[in-house]
N, C-alpha and C positions, 0 to 999 in steps of 0.2 A: 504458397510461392515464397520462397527465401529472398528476405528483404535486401536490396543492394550495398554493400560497404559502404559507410561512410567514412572519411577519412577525417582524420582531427582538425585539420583546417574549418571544412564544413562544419562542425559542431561547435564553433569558437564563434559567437557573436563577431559583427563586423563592427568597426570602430569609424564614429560618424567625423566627420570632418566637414567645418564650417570654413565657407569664405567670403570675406570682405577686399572688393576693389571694384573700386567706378568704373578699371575701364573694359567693355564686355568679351573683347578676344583676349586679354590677358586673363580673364577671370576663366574662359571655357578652356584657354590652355592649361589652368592649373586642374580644373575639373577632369580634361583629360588626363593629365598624368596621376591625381589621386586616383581614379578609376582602373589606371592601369598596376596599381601596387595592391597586390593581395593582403585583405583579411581588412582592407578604408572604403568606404562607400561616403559620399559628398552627401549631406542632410539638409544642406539649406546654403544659400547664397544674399550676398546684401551687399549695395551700391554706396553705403552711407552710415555711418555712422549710430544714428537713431535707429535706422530699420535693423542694423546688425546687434545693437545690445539689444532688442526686445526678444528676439530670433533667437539668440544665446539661451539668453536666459530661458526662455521655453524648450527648446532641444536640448538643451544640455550634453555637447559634442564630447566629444574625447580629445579634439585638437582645433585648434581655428589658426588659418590661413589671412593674415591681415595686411593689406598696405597701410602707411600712415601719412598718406599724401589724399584725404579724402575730402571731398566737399562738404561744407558747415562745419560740425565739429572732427578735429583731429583726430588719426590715428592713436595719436600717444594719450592723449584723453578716455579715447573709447575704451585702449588696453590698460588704464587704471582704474576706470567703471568695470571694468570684467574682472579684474584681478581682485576688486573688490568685493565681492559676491560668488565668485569661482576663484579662490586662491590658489586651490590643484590644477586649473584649467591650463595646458600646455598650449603658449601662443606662438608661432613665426610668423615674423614678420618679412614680409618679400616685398623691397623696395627698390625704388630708383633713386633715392638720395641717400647721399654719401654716409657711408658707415663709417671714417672717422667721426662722425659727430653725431647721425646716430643710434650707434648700437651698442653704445652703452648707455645712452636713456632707455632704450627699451630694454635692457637687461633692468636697470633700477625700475623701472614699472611694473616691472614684474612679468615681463617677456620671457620666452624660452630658448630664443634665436634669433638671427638678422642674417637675411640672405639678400644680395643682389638682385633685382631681374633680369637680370644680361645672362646669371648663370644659366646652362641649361637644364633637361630633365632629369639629367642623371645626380648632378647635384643639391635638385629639389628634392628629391628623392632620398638622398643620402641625409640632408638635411630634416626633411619627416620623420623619419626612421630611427634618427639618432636624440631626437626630441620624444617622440613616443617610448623609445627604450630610457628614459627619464634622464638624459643628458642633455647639455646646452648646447649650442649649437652659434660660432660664426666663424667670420675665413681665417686661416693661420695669420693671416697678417694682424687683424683685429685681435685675436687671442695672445700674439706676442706683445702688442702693442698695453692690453691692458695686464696683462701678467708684471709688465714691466711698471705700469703705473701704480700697483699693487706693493712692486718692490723698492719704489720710492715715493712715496706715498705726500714727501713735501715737494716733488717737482711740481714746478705751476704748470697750470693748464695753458691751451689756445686757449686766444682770447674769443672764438666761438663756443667754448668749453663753458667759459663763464657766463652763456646764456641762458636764462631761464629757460625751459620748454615751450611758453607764453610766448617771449620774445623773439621765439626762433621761430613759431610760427609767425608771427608779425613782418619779420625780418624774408620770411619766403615768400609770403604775401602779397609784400611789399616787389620786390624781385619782379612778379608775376602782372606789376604794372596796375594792380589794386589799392586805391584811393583810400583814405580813413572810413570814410561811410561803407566801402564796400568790405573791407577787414573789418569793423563792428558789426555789420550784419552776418557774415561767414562765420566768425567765434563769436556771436551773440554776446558782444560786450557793448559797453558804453562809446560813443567818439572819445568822450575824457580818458575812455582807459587804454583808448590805442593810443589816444597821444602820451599818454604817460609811457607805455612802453616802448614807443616810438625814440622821446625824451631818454632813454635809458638805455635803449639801443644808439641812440649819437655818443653820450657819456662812454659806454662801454667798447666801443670801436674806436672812439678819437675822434668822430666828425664833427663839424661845425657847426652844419646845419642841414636842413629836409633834403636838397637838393645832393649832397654827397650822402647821405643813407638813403636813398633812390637807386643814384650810380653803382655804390659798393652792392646793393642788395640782387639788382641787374646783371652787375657780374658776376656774385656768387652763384643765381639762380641758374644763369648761362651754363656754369662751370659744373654743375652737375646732371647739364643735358645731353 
């Protein structure tokens, strides 16, 4: 009996693709749309941080799918734990906080892309596709924005710019109506070392005291809901 055609697709290994986000209909919509792009099958999924770099590191995907708005330790943490150990490892990041501030941290982390969650399938897609074909990936605005940054290299930043990765989490933390004990236990640090960033987050914004880095942090965290 003459064996069936197989066509070149079929013969090409599928490319596994990991994903990270806590929350579980955004995670089966991105599941759904990897599913539906020929030649990607989804390998493993994770809610958190820890459980996603152990799961990495043993699968070893072709692409991982990450928010950086995760419970205990950071997205942006987690994707310089992987970029440390998988340097080739192509990340997107699919977020809900604001990509002025950032998707150029996660391009410095060693990221491959920064996408909205608002966008839809089609541009998730476009966004996979142009990260797997070994290009970078974020929106025309952000790419004009840092081309230009690029071409003035002495313009000062925002003064959110000038925050640590630390402090910006601290500073969302905060926002989200979390106490010092509860930011120390979330980024597993010291109470001393939230206050100190706490301390550096008033210096570096102009406040005065706890009470207006509460307020500011409140309405930033508002402003990208």
């Amino acid at each position: 009996m003459a064996s069936r055609p197989t066509s070149q697709d079929e013969m090409q290994p599928l490319k596994k693709v990991f994903i990270v986000d806590d929350h579980p209909v955004f995670r089966d919509g991105l599941v759904r749309i990897v599913s539906q792009i020929p030649g990607l099958v989804v390998c493993g999924e994770a809610d958190n941080a820890s459980q996603a770099f152990t799961h990495i590191s043993q699968l070893n995907p072709h692409l991982v799918l990450m928010d950086i708005g995760l419970p205990g330790k950071g997205g942006l943490e987690l994707l310089q734990d992987v970029h440390a150990i998988l340097p080739e490892l192509p990340v997107l990041v699919i977020s809900m906080h604001d990509e002025n501030i950032y998707a150029e941290r996660v391009l410095r982390a060693g990221g491959r892309g920064y996408i909205m969650k608002q966008e839809g399938p089609e541009k998730m897609t476009e966004a996979i596709a142009k990260i797997l074909d070994g290009h970078v990936y974020v929106s025309d605005q952000i790419s004009v924005t840092l081309l230009d940054a690029l071409s003035r290299p002495k313009a000062s930043a925002s003064i959110l710019g000038k925050l640590t990765d630390r402090e910006l989490e601290v500073l969302r933390l905060t926002g989200q109506g979390k106490d010092n004990r509860d930011i120390a236990a979330e980024l597993h640090i010291s109470l001393k070392t939230v206050d100190t960033h706490r301390a550096h987050l008033r210096e570096k914004l102009g406040l005065k005291n706890s009470t207006e880095l509460i307020h500011y942090a409140v309405r930033w965290v508002g402003d990208q809901v």
